[in-house]
MIKE-718721 format. One line per 4 residues: number of its first residue (from 1); their letters; for each residue x, y, z of N, C-alpha, C. Coordinates in steps of 0.2 Angstrom, whole numbers, m for minus. Example, Ala and Ser with C-alpha at 12.3 -4.5 7.8 and 13.67 -1.06 7.14 Angstrom:
% residues 2
1	as	66/m28/39/62/m22/39/66/m16/39 ~ 64/m11/35/68/m5/36/64/0/39
//
This chain:
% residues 260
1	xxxx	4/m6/0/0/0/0/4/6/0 ~ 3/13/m2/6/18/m4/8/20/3 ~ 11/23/2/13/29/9/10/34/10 ~ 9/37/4/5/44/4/m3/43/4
5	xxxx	m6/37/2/m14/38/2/m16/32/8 ~ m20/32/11/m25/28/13/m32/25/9 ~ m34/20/10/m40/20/8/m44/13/12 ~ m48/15/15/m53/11/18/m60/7/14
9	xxxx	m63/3/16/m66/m2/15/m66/0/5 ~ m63/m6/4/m62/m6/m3/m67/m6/m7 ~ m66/m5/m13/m72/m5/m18/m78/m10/m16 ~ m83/m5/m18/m82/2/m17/m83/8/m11
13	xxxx	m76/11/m13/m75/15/m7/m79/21/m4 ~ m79/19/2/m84/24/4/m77/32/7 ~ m71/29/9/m67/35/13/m61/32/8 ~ m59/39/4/m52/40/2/m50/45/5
17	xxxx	m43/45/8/m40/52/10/m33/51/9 ~ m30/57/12/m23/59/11/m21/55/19 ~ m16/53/19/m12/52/27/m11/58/31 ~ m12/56/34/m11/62/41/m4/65/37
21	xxxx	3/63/37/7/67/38/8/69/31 ~ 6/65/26/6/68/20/3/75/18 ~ m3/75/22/m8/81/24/m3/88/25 ~ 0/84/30/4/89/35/9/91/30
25	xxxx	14/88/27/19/90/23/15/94/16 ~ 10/93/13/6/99/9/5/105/11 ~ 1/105/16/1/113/21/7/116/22 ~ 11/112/23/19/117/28/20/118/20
29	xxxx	23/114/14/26/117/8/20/122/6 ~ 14/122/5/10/126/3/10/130/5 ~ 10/134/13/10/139/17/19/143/15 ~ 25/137/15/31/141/14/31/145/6
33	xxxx	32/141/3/31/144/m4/26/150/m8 ~ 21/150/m4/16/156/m3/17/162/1 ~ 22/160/5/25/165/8/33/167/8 ~ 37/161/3/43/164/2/44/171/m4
37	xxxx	49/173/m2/51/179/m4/58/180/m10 ~ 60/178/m14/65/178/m18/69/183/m22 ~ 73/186/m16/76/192/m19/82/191/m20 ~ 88/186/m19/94/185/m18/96/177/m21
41	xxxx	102/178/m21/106/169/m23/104/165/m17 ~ 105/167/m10/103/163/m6/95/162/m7 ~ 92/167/m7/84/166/m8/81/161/m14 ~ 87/162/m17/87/158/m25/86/150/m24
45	xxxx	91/149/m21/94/141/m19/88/140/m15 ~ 86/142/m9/81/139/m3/74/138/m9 ~ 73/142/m14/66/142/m17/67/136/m22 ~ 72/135/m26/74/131/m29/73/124/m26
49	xxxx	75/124/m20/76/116/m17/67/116/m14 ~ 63/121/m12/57/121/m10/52/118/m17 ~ 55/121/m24/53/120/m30/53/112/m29 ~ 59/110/m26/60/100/m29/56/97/m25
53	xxxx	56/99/m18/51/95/m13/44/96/m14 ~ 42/101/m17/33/101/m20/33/96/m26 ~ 37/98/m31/36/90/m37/40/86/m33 ~ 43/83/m30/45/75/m26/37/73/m24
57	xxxx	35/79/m18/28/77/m14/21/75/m20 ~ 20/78/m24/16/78/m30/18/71/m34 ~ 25/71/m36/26/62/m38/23/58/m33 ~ 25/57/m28/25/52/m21/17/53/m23
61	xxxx	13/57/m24/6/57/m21/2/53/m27 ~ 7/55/m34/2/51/m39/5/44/m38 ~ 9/42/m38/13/37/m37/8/31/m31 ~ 6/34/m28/0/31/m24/m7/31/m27
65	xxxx	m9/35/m30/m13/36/m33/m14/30/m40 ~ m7/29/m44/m7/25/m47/m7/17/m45 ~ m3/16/m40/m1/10/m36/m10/5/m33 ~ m12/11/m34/m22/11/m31/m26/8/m39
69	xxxx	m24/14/m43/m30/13/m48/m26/10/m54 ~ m21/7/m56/m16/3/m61/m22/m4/m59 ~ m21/m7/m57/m26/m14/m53/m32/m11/m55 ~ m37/m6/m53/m43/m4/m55/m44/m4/m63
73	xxxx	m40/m1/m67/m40/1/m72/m40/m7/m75 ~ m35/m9/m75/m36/m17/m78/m40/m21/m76 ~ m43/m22/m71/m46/m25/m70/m55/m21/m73 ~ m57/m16/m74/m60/m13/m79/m59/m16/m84
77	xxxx	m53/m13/m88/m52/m17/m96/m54/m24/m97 ~ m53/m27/m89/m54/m35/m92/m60/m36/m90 ~ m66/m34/m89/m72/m32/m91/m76/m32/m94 ~ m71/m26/m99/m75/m22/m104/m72/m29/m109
81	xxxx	m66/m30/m109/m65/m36/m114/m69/m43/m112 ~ m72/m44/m108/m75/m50/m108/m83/m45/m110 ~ m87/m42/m111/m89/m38/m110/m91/m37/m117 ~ m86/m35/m122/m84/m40/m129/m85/m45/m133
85	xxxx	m84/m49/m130/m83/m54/m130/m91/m59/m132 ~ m93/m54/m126/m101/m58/m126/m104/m53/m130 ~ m103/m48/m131/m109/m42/m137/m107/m43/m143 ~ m101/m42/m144/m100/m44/m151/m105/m49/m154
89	xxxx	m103/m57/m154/m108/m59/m158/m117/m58/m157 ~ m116/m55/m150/m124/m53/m151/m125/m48/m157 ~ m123/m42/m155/m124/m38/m160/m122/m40/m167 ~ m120/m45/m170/m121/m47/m177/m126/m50/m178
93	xxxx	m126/m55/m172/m134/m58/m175/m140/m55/m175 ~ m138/m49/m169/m144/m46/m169/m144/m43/m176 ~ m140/m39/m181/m139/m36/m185/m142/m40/m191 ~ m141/m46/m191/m143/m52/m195/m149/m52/m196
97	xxxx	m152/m53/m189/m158/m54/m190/m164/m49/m189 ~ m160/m44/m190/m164/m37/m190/m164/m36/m198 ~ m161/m38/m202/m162/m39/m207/m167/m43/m212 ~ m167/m49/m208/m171/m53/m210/m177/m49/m207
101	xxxx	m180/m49/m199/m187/m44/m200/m187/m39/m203 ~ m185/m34/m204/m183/m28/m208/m188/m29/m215 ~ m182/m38/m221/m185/m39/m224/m191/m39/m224 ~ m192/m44/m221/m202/m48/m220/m204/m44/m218
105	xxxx	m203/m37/m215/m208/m33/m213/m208/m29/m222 ~ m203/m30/m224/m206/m22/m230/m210/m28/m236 ~ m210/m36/m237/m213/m40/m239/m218/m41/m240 ~ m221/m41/m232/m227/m43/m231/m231/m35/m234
109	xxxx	m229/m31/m231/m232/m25/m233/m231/m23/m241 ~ m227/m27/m247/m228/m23/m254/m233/m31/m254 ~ m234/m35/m252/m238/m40/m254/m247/m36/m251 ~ m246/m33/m244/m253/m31/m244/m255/m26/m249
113	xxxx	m250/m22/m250/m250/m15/m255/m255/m17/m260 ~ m250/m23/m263/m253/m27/m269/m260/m28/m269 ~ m260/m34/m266/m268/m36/m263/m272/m31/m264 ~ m272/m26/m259/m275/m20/m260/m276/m17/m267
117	xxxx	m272/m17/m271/m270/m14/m278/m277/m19/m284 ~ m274/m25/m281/m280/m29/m286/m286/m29/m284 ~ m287/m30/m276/m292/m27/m276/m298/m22/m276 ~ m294/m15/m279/m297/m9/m280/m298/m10/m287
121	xxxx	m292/m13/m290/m295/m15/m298/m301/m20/m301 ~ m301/m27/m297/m307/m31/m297/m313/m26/m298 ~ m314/m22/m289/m319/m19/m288/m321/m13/m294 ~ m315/m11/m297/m317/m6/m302/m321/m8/m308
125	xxxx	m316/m14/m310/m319/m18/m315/m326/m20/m315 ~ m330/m22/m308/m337/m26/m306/m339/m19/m308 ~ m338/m13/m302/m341/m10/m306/m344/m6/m313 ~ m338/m7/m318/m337/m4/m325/m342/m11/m327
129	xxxx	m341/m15/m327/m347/m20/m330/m354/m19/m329 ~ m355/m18/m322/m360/m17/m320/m365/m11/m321 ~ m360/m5/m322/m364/1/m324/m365/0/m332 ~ m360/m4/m337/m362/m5/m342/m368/m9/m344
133	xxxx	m368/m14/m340/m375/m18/m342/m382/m12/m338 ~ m381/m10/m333/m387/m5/m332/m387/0/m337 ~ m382/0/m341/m383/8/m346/m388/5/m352 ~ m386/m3/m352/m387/m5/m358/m394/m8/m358
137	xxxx	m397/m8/m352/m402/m9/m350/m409/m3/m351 ~ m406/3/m348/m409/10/m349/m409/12/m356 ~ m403/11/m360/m407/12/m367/m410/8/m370 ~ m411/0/m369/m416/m5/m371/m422/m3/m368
141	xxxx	m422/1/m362/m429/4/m360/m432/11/m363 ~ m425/16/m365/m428/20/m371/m430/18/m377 ~ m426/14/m379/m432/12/m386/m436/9/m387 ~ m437/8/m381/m445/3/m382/m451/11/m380
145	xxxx	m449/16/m375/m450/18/m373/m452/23/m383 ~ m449/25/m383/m449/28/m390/m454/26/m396 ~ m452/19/m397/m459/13/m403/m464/12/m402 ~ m465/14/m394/m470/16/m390/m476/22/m391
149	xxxx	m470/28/m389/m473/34/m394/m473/35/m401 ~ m471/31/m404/m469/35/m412/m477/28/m414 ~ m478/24/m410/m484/20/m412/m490/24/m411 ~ m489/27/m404/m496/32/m403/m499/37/m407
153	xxxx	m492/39/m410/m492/46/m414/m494/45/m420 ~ m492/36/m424/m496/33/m431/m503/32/m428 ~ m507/29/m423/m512/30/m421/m516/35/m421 ~ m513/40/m420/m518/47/m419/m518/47/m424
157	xxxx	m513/51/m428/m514/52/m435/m518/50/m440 ~ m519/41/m439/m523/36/m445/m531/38/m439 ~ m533/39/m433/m539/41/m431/m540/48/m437 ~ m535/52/m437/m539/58/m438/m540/57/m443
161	xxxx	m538/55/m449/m539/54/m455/m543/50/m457 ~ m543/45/m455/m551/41/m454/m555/45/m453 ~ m557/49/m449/m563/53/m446/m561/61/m448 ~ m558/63/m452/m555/70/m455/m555/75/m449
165	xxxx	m554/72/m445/m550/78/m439/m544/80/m439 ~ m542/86/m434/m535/83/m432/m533/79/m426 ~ m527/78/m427/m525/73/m421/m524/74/m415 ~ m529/68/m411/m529/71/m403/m521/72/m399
169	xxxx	m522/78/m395/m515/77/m390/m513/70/m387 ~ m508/70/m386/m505/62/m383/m503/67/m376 ~ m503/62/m372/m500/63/m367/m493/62/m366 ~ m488/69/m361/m482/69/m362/m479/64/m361
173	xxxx	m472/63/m367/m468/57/m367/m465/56/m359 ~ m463/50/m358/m462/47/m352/m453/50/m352 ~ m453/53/m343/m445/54/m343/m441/47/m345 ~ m435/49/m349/m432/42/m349/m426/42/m343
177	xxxx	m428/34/m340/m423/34/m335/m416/37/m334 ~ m414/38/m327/m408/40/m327/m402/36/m328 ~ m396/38/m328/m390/33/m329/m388/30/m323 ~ m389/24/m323/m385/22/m315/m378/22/m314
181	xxxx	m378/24/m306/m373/27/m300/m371/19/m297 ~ m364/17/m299/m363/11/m297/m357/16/m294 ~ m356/12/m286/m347/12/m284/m345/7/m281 ~ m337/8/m285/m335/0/m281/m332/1/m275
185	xxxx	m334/m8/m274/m336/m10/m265/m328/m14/m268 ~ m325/m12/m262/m318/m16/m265/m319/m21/m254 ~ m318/m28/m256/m318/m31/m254/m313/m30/m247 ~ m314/m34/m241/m307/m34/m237/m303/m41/m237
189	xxxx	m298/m39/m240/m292/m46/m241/m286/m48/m235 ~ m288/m52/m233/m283/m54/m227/m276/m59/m232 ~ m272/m54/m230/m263/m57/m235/m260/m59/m229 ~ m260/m56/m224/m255/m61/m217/m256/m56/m210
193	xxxx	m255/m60/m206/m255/m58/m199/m254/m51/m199 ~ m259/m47/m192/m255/m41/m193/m246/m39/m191 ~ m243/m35/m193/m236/m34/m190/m236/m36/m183 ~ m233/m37/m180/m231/m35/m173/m227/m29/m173
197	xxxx	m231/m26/m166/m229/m19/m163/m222/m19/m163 ~ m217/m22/m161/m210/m24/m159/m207/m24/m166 ~ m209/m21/m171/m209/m24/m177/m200/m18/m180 ~ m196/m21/m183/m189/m18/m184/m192/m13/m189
201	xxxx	m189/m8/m188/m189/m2/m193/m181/1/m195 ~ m182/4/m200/m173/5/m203/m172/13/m202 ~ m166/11/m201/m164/18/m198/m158/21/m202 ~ m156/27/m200/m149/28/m204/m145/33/m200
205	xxxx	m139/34/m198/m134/37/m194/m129/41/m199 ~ m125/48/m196/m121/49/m201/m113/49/m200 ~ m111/46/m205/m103/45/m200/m98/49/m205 ~ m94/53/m201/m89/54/m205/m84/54/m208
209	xxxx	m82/56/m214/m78/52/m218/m73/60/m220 ~ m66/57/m219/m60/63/m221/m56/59/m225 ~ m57/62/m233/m56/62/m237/m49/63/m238 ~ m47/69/m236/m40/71/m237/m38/80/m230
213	xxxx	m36/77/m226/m35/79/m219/m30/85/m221 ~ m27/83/m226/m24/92/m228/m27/99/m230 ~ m32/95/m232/m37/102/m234/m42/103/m229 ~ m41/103/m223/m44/104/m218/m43/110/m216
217	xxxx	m48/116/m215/m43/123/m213/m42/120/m203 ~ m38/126/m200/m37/126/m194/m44/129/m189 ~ m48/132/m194/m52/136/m192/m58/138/m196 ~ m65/138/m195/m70/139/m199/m77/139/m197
221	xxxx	m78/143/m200/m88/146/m196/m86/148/m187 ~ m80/151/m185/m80/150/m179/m76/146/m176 ~ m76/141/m178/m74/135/m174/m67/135/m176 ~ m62/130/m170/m56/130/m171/m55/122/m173
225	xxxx	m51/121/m178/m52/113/m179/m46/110/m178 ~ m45/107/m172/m39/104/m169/m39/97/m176 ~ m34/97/m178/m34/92/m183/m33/87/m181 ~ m34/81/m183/m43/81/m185/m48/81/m180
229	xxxx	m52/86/m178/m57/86/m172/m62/84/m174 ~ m64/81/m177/m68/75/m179/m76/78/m175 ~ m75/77/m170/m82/82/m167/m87/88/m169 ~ m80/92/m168/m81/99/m172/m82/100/m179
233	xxxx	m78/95/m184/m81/94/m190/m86/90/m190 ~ m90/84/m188/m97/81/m191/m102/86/m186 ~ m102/92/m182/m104/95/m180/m105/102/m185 ~ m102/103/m188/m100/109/m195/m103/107/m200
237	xxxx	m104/101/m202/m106/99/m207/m114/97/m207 ~ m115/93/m200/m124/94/m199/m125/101/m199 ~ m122/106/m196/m125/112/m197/m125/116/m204 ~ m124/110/m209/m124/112/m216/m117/117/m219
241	xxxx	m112/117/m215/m105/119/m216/m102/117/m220 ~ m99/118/m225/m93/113/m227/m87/115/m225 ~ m84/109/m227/m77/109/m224/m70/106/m228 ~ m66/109/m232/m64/105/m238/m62/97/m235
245	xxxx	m61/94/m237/m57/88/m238/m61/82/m232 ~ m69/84/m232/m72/80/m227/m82/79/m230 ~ m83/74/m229/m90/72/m231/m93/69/m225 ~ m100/70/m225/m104/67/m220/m108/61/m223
249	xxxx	m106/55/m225/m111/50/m227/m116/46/m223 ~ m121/45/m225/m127/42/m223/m128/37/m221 ~ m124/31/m216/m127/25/m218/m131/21/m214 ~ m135/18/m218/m143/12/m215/m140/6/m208
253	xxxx	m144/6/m205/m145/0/m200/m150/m2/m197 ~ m150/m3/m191/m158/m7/m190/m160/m8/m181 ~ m164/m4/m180/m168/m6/m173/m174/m6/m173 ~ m175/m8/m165/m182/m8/m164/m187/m2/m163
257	xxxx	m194/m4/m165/m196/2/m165/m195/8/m156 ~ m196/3/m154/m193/9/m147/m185/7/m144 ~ m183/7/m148/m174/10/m149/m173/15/m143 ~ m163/13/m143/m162/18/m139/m162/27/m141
//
């Protein structure tokens, strides 16, 4: 264990502190050096040596500080790599077969499309059949409707001429029917189960891409661009910015519908 740190009930730790006397050795150098005075070669020397024991204390304190969190840190690492281990092939399969639903979801729905499609076309067609056979019906009933009158009207005529009068009024010809008002009833087609609500939807993210890192400027719209600040540029770019030597491409992937 370190000389310069303490630490009580281990991870995770409820008290971290400084040692008593390392406490003590910070104050006394903090207090002298905030109040030395360096006017002279002597004054020179004493400040210079008070310079080396603040960086020695500062060492010694990280030095502990390392000696604590080096074991923490890998032992993290070997977590995160087991951690890996087990996600990685999740995330392909899941990737996989986000695809396959993805697929069968966009499927199923150009085959309802469809269905639907023929559907409205059946129903157009019954009805274009059917207003044709009523139209064709309505003018079978004006010609008869017609042969009708033009008989009545030889009738009168051979009365009055038989009998040398003129010819009696007829009564007014009959309205001829109206055309009939057909609309298509388009059937409901059952093509497959509905979706499930959980159902993949496609997504897209935009990732950046540095074409050529020289033609980057140092600075632009404001921004400073620490070469390559990669932040500050896909941030410049969403913002509709350009930026030479850098593109923002689109590309597709796949979650659930309530995604992170």
């Amino acid at each position: 264990m370190s000389a310069a740190v303490i630490v009580k009930n281990t991870l995770p730790a409820e008290i971290v502190a400084l040692k008593d006397e390392t406490m003590a050795q910070v104050q006394a150098l903090t207090v002298e050096a905030k109040a030395m005075e360096v006017t002279d070669a002597d004054t020179l020397a004493k400040g210079s040596d008070l310079f080396r024991k603040i960086d020695a204390l500062k060492k010694g304190i990280e030095a502990g500080r390392l000696e604590i969190t080096r074991p923490i840190d890998a032992f993290k690492k070997a977590i995160m790599v087991a951690e890996a281990q087990a996600t990685t092939p999740l995330d392909e399969a899941r990737a996989e077969l986000g695809k396959r639903l993805f697929n069968c979801q966009k499927r199923l729905e150009a085959e309802r499309l469809e269905a639907e499609r023929k559907a409205r076309e059946e129903a157009e067609a019954k009805a274009k059949a059917e207003r044709e056979r009523l139209e064709k019906e309505r003018q079978e009933i004006i010609r008869k409707q017609q042969e009708e009158r033009a008989a009545q009207e030889r009738e009168a005529k051979e009365r009055a001429e038989l009998f040398g009068t003129e010819p009696e009024a007829l009564p007014p010809a009959p309205e001829p029917p109206p055309a009939a008002v057909v609309v298509p009833v388009v059937e409901k087609t059952a093509v497959a189960a509905p979706l499930p609500k959980m159902a993949v939807r496609g997504s897209t993210r935009k990732v950046l891409k540095i074409i050529d890192a020289s033609k980057i400027p140092r600075e632009i719209a404001g921004a400073v661009l620490l070469i390559p600040d990669e932040k500050a540029i896909k941030k410049l770019l969403d913002a509709g910015v350009a930026v030479p030597g850098c593109t923002l491409d689109t590309v597709e992937g796949f979650a659930s519908a309530g995604g992170r």
